[in-house]
Biotite code that builds the C-alpha atoms (Angstrom):
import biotite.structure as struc

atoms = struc.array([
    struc.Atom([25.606, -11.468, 4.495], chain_id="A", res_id=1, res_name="UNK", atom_name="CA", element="C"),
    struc.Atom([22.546, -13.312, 5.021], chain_id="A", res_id=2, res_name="UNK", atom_name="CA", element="C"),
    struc.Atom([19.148, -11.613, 4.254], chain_id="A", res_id=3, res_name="UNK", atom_name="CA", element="C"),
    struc.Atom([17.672, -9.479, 6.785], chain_id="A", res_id=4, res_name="UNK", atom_name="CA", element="C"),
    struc.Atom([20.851, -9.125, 8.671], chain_id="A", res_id=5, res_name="UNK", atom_name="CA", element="C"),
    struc.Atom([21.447, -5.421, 7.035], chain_id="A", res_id=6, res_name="UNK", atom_name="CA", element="C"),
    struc.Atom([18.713, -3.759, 6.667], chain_id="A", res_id=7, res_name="UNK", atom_name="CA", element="C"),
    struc.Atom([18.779, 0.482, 7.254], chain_id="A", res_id=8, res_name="UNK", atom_name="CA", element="C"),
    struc.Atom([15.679, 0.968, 5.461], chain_id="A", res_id=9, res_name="UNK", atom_name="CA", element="C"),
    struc.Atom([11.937, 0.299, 5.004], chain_id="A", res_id=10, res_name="UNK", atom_name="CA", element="C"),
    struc.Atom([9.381, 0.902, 2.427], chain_id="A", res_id=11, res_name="UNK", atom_name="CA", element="C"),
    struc.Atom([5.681, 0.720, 4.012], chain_id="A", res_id=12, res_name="UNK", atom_name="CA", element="C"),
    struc.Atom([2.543, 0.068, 1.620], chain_id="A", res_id=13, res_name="UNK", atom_name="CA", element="C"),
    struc.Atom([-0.182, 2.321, 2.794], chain_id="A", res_id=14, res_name="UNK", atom_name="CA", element="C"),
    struc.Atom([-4.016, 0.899, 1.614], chain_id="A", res_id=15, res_name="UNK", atom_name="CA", element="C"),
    struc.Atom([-4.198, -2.285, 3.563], chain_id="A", res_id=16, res_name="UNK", atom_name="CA", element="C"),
    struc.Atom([-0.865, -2.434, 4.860], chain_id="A", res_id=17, res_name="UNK", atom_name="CA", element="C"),
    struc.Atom([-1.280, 0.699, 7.713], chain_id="A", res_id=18, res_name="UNK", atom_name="CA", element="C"),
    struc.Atom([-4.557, 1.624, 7.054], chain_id="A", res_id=19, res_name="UNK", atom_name="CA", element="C"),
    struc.Atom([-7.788, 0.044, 6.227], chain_id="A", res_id=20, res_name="UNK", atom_name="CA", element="C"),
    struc.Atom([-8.646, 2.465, 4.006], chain_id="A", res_id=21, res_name="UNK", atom_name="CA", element="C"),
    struc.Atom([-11.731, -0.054, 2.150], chain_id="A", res_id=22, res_name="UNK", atom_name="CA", element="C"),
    struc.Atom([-15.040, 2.282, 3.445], chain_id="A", res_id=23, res_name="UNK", atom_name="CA", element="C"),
    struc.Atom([-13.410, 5.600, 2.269], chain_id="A", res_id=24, res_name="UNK", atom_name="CA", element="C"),
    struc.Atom([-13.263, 3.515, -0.996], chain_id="A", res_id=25, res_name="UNK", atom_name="CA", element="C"),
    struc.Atom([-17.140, 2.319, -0.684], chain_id="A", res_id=26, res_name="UNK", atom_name="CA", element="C"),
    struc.Atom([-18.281, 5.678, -0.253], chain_id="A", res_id=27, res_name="UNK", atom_name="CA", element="C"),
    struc.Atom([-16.537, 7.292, -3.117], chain_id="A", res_id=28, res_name="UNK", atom_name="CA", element="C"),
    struc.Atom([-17.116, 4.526, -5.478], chain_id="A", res_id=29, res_name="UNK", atom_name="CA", element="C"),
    struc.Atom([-20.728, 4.598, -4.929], chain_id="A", res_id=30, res_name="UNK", atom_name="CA", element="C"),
    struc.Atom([-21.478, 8.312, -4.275], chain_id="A", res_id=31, res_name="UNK", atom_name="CA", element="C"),
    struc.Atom([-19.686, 8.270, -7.954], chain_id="A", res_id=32, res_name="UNK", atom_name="CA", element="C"),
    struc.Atom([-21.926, 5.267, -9.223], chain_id="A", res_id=33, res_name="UNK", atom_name="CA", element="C"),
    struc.Atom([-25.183, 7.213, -8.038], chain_id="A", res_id=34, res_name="UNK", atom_name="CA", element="C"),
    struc.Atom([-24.405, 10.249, -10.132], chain_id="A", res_id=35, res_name="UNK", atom_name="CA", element="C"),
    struc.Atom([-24.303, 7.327, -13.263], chain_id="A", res_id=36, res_name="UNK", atom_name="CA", element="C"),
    struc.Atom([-27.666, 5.250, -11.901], chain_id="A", res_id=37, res_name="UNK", atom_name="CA", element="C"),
    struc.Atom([-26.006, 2.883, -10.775], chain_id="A", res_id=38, res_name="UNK", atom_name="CA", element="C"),
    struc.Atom([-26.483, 0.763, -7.863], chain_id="A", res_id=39, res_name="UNK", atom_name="CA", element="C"),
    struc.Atom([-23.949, 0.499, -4.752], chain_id="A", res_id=40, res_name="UNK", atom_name="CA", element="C"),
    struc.Atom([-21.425, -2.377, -4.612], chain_id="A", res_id=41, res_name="UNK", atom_name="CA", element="C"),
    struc.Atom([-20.688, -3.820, -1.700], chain_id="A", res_id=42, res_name="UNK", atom_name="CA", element="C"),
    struc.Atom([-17.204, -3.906, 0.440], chain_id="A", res_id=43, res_name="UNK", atom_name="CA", element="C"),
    struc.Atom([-16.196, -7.201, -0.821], chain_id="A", res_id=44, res_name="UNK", atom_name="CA", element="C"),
    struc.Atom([-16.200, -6.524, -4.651], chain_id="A", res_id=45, res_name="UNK", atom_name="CA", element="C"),
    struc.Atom([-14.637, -3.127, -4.409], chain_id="A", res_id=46, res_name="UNK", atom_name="CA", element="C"),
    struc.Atom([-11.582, -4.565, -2.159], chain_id="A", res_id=47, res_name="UNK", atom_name="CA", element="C"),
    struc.Atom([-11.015, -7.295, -4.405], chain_id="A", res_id=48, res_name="UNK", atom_name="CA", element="C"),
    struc.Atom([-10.706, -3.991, -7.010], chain_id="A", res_id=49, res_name="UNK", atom_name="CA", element="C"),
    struc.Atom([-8.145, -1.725, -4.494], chain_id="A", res_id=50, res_name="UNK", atom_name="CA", element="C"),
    struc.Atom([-4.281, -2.061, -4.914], chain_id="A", res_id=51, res_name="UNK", atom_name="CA", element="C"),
    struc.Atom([-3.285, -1.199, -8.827], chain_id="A", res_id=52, res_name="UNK", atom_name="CA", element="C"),
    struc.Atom([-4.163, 2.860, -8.408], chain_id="A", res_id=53, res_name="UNK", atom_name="CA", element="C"),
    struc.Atom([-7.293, 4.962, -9.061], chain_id="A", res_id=54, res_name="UNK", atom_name="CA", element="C"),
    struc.Atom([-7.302, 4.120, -13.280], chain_id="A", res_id=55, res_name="UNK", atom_name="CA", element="C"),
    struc.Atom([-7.482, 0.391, -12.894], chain_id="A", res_id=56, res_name="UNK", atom_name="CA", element="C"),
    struc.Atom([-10.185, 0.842, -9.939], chain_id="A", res_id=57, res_name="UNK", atom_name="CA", element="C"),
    struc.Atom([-12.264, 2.994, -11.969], chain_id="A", res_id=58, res_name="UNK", atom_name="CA", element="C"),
    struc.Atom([-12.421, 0.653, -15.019], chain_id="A", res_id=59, res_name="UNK", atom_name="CA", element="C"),
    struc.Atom([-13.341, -2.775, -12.819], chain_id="A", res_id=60, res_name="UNK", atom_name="CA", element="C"),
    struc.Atom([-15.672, -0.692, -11.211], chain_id="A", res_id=61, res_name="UNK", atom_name="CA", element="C"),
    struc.Atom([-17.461, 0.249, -14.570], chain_id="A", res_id=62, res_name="UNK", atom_name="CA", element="C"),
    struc.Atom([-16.620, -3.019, -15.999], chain_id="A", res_id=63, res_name="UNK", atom_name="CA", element="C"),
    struc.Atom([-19.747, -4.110, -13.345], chain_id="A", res_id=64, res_name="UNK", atom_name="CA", element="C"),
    struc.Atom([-22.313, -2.835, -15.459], chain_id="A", res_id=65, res_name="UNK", atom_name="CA", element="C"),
    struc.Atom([-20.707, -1.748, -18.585], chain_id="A", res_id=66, res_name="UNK", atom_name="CA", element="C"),
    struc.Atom([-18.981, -3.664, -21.789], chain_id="A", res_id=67, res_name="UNK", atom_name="CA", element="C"),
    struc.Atom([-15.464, -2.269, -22.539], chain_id="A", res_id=68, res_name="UNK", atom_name="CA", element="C"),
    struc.Atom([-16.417, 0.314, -25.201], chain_id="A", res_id=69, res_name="UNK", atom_name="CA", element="C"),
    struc.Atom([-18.798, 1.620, -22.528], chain_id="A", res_id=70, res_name="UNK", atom_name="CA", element="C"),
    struc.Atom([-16.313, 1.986, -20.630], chain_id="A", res_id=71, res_name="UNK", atom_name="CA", element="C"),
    struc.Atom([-13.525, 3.607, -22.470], chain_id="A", res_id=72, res_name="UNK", atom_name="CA", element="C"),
    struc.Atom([-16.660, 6.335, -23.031], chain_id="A", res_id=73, res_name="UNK", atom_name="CA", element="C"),
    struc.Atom([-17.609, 6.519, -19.277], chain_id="A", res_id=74, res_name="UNK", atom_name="CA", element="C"),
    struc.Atom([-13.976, 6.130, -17.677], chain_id="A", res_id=75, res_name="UNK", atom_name="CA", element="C"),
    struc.Atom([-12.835, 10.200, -17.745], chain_id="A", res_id=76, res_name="UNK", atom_name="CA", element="C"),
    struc.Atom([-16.151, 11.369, -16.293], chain_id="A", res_id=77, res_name="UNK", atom_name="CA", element="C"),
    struc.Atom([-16.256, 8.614, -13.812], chain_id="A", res_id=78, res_name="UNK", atom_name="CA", element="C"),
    struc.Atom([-12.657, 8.831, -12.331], chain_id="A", res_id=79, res_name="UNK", atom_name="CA", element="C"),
    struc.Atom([-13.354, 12.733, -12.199], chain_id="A", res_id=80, res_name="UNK", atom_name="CA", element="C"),
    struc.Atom([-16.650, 12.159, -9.736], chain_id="A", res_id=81, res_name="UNK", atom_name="CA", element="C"),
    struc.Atom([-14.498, 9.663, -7.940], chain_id="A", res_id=82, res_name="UNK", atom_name="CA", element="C"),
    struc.Atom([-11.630, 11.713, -7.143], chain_id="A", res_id=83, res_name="UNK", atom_name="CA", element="C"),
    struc.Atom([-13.659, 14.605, -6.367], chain_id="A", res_id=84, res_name="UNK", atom_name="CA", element="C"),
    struc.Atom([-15.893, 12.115, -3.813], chain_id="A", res_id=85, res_name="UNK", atom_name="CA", element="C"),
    struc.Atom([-13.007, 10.771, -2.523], chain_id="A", res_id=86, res_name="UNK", atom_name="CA", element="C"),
    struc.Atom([-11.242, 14.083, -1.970], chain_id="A", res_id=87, res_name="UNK", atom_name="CA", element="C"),
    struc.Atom([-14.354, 15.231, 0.040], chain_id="A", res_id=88, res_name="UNK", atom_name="CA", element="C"),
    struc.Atom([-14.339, 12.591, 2.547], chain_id="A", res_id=89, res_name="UNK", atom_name="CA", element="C"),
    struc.Atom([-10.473, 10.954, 2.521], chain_id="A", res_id=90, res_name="UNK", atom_name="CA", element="C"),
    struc.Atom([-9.664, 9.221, 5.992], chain_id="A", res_id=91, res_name="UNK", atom_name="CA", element="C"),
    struc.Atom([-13.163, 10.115, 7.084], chain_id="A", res_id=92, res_name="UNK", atom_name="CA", element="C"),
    struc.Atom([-13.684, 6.317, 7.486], chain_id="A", res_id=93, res_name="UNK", atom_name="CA", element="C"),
    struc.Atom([-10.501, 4.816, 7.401], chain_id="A", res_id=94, res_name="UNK", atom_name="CA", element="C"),
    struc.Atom([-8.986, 3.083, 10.379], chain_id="A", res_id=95, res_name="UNK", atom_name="CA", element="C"),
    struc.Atom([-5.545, 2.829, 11.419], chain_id="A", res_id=96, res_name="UNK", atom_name="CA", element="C"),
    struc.Atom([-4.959, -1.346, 11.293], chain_id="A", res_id=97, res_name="UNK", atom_name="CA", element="C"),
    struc.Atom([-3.504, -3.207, 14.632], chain_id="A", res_id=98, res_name="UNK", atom_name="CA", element="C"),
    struc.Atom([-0.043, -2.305, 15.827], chain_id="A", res_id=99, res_name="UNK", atom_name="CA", element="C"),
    struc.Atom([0.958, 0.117, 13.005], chain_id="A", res_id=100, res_name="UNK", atom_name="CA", element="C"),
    struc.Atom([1.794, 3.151, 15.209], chain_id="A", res_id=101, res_name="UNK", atom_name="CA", element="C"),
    struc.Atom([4.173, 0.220, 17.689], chain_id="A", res_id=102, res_name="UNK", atom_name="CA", element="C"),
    struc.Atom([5.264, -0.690, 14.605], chain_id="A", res_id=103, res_name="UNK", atom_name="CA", element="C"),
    struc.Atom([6.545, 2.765, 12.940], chain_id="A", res_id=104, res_name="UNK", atom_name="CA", element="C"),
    struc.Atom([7.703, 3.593, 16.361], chain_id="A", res_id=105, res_name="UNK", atom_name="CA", element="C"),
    struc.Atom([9.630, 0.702, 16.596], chain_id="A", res_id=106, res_name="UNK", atom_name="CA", element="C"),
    struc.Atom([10.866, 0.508, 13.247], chain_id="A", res_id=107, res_name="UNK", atom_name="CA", element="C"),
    struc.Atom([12.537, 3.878, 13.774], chain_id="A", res_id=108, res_name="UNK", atom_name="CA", element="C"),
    struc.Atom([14.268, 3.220, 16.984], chain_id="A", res_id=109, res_name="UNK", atom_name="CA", element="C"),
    struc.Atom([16.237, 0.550, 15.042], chain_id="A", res_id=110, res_name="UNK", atom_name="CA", element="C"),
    struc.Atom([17.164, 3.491, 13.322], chain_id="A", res_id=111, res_name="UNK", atom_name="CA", element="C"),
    struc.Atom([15.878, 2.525, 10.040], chain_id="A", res_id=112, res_name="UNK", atom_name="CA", element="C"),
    struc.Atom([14.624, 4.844, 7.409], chain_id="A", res_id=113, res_name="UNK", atom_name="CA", element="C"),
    struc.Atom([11.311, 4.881, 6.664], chain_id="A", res_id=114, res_name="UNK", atom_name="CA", element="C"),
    struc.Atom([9.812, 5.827, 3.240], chain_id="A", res_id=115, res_name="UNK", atom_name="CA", element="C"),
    struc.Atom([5.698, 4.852, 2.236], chain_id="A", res_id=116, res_name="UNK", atom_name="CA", element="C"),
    struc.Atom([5.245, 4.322, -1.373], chain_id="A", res_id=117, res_name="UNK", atom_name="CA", element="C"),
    struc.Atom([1.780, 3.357, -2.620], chain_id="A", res_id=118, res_name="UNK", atom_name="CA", element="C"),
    struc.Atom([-0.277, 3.400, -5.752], chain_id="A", res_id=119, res_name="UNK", atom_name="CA", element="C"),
    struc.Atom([-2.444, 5.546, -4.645], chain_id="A", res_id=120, res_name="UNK", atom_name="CA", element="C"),
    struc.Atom([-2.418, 9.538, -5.742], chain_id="A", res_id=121, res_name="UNK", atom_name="CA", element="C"),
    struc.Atom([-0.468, 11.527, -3.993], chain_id="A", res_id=122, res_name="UNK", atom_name="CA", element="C"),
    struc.Atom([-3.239, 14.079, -3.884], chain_id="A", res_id=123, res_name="UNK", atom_name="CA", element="C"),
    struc.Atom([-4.466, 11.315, -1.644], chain_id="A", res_id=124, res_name="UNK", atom_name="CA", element="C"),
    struc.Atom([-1.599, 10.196, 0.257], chain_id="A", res_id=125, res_name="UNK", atom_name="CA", element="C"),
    struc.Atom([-0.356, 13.470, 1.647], chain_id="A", res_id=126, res_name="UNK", atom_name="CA", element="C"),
    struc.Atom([-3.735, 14.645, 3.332], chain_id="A", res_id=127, res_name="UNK", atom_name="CA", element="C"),
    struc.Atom([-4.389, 10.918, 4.514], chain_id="A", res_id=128, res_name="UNK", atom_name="CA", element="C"),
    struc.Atom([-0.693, 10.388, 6.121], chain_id="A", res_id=129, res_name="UNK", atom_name="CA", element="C"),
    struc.Atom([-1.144, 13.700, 7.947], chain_id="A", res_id=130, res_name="UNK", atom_name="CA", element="C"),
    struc.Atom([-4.623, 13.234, 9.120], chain_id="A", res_id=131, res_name="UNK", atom_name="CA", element="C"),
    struc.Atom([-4.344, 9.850, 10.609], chain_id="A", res_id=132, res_name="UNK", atom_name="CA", element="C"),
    struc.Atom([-0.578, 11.142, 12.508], chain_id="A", res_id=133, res_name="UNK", atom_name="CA", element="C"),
    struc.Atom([1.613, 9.226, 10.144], chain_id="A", res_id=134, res_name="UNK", atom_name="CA", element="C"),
    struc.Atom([3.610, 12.037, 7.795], chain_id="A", res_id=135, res_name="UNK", atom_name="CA", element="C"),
    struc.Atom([6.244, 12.410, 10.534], chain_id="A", res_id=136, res_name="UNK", atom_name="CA", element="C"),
    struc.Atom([7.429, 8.505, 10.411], chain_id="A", res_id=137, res_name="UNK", atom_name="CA", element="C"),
    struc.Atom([8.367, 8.774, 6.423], chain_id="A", res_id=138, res_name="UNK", atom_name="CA", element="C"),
    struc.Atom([11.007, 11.062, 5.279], chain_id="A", res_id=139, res_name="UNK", atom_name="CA", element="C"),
    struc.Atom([10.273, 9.928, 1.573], chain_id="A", res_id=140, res_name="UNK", atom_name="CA", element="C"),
    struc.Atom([6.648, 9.284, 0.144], chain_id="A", res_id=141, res_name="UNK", atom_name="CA", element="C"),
    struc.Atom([5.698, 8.309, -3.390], chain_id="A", res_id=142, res_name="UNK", atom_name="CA", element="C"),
    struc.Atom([2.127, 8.188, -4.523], chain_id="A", res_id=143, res_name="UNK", atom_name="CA", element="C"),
    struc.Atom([0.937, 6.002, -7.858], chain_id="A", res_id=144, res_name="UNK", atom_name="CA", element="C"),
    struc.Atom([1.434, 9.093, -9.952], chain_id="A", res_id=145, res_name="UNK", atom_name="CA", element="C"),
    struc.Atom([4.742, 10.345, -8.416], chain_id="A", res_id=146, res_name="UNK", atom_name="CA", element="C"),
    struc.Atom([6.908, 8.844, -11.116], chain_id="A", res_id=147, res_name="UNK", atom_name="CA", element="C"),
    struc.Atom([6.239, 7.535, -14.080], chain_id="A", res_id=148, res_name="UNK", atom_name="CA", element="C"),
    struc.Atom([5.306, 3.926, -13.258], chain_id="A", res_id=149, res_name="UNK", atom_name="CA", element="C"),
    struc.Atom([3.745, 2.516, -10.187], chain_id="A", res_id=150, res_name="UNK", atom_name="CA", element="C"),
    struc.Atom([4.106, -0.806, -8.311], chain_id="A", res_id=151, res_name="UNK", atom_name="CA", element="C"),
    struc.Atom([3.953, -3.694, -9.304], chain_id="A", res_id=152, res_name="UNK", atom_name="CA", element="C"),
    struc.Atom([7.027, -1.925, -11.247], chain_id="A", res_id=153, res_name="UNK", atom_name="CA", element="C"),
    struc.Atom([10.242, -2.052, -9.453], chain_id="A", res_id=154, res_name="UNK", atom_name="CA", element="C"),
    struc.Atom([10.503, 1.837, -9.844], chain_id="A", res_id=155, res_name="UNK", atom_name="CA", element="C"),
    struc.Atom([9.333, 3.727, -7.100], chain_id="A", res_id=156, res_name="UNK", atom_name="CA", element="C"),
    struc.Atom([11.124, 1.320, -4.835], chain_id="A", res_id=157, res_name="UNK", atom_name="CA", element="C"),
    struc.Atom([14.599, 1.716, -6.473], chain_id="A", res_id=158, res_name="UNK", atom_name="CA", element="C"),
    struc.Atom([14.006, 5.510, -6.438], chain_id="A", res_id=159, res_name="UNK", atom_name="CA", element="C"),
    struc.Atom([13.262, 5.552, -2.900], chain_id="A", res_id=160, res_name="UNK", atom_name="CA", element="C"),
    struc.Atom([16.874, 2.554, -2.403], chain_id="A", res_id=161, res_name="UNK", atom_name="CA", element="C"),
    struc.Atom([18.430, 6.204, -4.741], chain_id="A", res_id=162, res_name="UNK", atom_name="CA", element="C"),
    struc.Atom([16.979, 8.244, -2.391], chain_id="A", res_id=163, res_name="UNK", atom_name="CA", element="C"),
    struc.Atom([18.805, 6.947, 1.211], chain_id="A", res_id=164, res_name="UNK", atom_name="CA", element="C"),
    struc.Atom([22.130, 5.837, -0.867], chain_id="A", res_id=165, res_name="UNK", atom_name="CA", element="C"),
    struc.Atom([21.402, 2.070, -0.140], chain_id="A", res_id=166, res_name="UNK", atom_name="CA", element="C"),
    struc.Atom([21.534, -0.984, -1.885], chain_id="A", res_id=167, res_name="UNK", atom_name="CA", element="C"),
    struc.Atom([18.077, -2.673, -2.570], chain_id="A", res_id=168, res_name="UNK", atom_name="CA", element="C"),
    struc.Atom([19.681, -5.467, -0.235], chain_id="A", res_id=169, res_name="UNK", atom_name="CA", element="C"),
    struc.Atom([19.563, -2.940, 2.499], chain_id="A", res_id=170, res_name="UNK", atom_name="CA", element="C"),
    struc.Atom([15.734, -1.868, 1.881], chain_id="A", res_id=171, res_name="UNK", atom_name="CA", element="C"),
    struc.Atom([13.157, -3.774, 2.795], chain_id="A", res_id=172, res_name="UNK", atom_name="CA", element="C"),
    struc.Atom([9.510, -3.249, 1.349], chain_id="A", res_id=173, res_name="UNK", atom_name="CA", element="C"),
    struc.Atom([6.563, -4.310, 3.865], chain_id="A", res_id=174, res_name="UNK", atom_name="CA", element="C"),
    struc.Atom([2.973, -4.721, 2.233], chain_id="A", res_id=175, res_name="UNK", atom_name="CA", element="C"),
    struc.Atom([-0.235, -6.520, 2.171], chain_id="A", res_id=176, res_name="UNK", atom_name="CA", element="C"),
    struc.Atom([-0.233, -7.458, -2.100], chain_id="A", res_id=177, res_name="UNK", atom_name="CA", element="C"),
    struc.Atom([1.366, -9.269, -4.993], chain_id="A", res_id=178, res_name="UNK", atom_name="CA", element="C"),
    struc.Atom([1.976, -6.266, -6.234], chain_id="A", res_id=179, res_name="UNK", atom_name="CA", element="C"),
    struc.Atom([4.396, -5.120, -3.359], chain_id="A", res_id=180, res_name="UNK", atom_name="CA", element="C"),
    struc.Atom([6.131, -8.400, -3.790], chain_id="A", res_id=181, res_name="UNK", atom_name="CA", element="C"),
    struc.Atom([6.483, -8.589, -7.214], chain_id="A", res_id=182, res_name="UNK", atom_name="CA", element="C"),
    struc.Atom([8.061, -4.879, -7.482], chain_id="A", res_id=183, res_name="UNK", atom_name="CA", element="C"),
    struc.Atom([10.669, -5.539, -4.247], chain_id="A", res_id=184, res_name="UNK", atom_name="CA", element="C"),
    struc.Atom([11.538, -8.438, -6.263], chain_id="A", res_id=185, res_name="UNK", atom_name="CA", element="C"),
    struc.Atom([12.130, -7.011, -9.627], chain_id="A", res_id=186, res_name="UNK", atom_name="CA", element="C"),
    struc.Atom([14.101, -4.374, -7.467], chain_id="A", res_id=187, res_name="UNK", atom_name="CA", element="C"),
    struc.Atom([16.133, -6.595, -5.315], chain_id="A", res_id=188, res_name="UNK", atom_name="CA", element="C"),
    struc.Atom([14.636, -5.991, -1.965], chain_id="A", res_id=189, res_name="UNK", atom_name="CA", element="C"),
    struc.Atom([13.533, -8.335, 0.482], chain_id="A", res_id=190, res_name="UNK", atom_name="CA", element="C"),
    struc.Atom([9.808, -7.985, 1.316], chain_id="A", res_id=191, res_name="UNK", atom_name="CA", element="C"),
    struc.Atom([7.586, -9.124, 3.814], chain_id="A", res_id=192, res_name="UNK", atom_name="CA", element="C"),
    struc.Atom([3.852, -9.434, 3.393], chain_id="A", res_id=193, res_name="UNK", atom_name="CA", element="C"),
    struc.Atom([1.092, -8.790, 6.348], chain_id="A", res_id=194, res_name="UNK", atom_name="CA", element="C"),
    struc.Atom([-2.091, -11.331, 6.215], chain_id="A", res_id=195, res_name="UNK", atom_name="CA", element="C"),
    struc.Atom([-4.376, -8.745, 6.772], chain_id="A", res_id=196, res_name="UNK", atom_name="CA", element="C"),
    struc.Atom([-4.789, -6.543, 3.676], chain_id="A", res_id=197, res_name="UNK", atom_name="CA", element="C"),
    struc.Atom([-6.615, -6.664, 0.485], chain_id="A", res_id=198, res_name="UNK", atom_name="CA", element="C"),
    struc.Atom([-4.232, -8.578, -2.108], chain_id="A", res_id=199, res_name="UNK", atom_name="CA", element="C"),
    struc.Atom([-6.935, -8.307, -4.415], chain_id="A", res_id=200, res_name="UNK", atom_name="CA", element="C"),
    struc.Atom([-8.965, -11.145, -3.134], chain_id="A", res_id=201, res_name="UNK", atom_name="CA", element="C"),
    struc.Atom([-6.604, -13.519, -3.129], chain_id="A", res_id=202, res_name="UNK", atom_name="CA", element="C"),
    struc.Atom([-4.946, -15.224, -0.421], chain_id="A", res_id=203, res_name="UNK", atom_name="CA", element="C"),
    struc.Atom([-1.724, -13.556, 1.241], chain_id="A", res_id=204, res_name="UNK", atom_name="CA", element="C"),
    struc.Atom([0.447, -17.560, 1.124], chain_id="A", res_id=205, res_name="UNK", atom_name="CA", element="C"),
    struc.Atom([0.120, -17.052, -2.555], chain_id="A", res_id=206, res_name="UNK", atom_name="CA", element="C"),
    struc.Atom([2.600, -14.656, -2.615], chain_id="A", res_id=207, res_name="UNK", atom_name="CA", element="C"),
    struc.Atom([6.217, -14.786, -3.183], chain_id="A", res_id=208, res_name="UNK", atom_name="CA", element="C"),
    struc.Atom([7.715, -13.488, -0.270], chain_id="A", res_id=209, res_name="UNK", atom_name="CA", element="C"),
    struc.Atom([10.436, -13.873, 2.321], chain_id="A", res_id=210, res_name="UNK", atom_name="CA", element="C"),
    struc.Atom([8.174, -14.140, 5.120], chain_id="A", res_id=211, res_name="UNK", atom_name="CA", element="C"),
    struc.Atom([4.571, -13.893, 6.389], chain_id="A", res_id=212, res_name="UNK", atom_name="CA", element="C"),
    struc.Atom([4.737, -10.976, 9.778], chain_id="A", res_id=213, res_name="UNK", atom_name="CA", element="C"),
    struc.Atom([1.304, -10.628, 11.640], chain_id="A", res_id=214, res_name="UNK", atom_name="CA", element="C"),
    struc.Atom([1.511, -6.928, 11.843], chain_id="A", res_id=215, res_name="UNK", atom_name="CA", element="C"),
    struc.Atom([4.244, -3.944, 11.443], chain_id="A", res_id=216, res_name="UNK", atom_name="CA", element="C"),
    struc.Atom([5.386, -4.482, 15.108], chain_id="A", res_id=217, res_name="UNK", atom_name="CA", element="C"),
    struc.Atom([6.013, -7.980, 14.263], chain_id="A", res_id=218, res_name="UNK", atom_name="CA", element="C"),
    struc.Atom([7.477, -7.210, 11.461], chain_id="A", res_id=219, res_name="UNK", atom_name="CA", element="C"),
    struc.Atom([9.956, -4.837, 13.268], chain_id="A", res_id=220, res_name="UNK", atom_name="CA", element="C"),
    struc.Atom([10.608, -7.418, 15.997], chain_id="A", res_id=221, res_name="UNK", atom_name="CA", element="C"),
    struc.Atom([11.673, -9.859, 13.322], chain_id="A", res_id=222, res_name="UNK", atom_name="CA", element="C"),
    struc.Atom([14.026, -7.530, 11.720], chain_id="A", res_id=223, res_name="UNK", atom_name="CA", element="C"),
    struc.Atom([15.782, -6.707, 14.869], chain_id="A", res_id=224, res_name="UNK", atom_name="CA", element="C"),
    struc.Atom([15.863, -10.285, 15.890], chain_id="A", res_id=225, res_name="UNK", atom_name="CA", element="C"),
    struc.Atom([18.064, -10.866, 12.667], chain_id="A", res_id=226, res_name="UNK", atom_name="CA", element="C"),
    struc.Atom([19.791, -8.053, 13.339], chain_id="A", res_id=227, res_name="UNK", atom_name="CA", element="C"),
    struc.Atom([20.527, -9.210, 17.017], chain_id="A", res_id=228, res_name="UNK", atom_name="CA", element="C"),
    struc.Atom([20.650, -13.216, 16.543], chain_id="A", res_id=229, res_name="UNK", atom_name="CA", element="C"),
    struc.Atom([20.936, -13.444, 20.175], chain_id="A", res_id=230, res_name="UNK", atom_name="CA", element="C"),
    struc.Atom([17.442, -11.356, 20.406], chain_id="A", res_id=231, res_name="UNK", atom_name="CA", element="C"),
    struc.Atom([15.042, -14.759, 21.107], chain_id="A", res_id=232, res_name="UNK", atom_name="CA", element="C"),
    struc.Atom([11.828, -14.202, 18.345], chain_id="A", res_id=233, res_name="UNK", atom_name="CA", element="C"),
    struc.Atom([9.404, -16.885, 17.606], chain_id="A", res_id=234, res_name="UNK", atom_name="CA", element="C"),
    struc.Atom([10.110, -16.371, 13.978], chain_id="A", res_id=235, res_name="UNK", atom_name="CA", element="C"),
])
């Protein structure tokens, strides 16, 4: 069966894929660089750092100012005044991007499952789901330190294709990085990227993907117009 044309599931990226999520970053990061002297990055630089979970974050951010053996002796203290800034003021500044609601809501009349892995903690991701009105779309959600290996590993996506009873075939991952990509591939899923996200800088036609979808409600019209091949879509 051709791709697409199967699909009962959907794995959703969360930072830069639903939810610009970039100023809740900003203020952390810096309210943690103040307590070290250090001055305040801008939005820019700490984007290009968001998307491989809190550890990596924490050691580019470091890497700014300090050489590596400063940072192995900085990292614990610093990621420990990050989470604890981040904590304090998670979703207080994040936005909810352009059709994502439309897009859960349509995603789920198709009847599709819906399941958001990301790397972020899941200390995190629980409290930020529920506060911007999104824990009811996902009946499965996987933060970076859920299991024991985060995207760009195909892990948490085959756990989650374990988790409905479906083939990887039958799941497709939706997200904004290389790093979604690269894990639906190594898992066998299809995966469609938005344009809009972080991708660590780099730009979104880079990526190998099986298609390029403007936002989630594009996304869902495209998978029910290969679904429903009579369905015109501009796709």
């Amino acid at each position: 069966m051709p791709k697409f044309q199967n699909i009962q599931a959907a794995i959703i990226d969360l930072d830069g894929t639903m939810l610009n999520t970039a100023p809740d970053f900003l203020v952390a990061i810096n309210r943690m660089r103040a307590e070290f002297l250090l001055s305040p990055l801008d939005l820019t630089t700490i984007t290009h750092f968001v998307g491989k979970g809190s550890e990596n974050l924490i050691q580019r951010v470091l890497a700014t100012d300090f050489n590596e053996a400063e940072v192995k002796q900085h990292f614990a203290q610093a990621l420990a005044s990050y989470q604890k800034h981040y904590l304090a003021i998670n979703g207080n500044y994040s936005t909810l991007y352009p059709e994502v609601l439309e897009g859960l809501q349509a995603l789920k009349a198709q009847g599709l499952r819906l399941a958001c892995v990301t790397n972020k903690p899941i200390a995190f991701t629980t409290p930020l789901l529920a506060k911007m009105g999104l824990s009811d779309f996902f009946s499965v959600v996987y933060g970076g330190d859920s299991l024991p290996r985060k995207k760009p590993d195909p892990l948490p996506l085959l756990q989650v294709c374990l988790d409905f009873h479906l083939a990887p075939a039958q799941v497709v991952a939706i997200g904004d990085s290389s790093n979604d990509a690269q894990a639906a591939r190594a898992a066998g899923c299809p995966v469609l990227i938005v344009p809009y996200g972080y991708n660590h800088g780099e730009a979104v036609q880079t990526i190998e993907s099986d298609g390029i979808v403007e936002t989630l409600l594009s996304a869902a019209q495209f998978l029910l117009s290969r679904k429903n091949p009579i369905i015109s879509s501009s796709f």
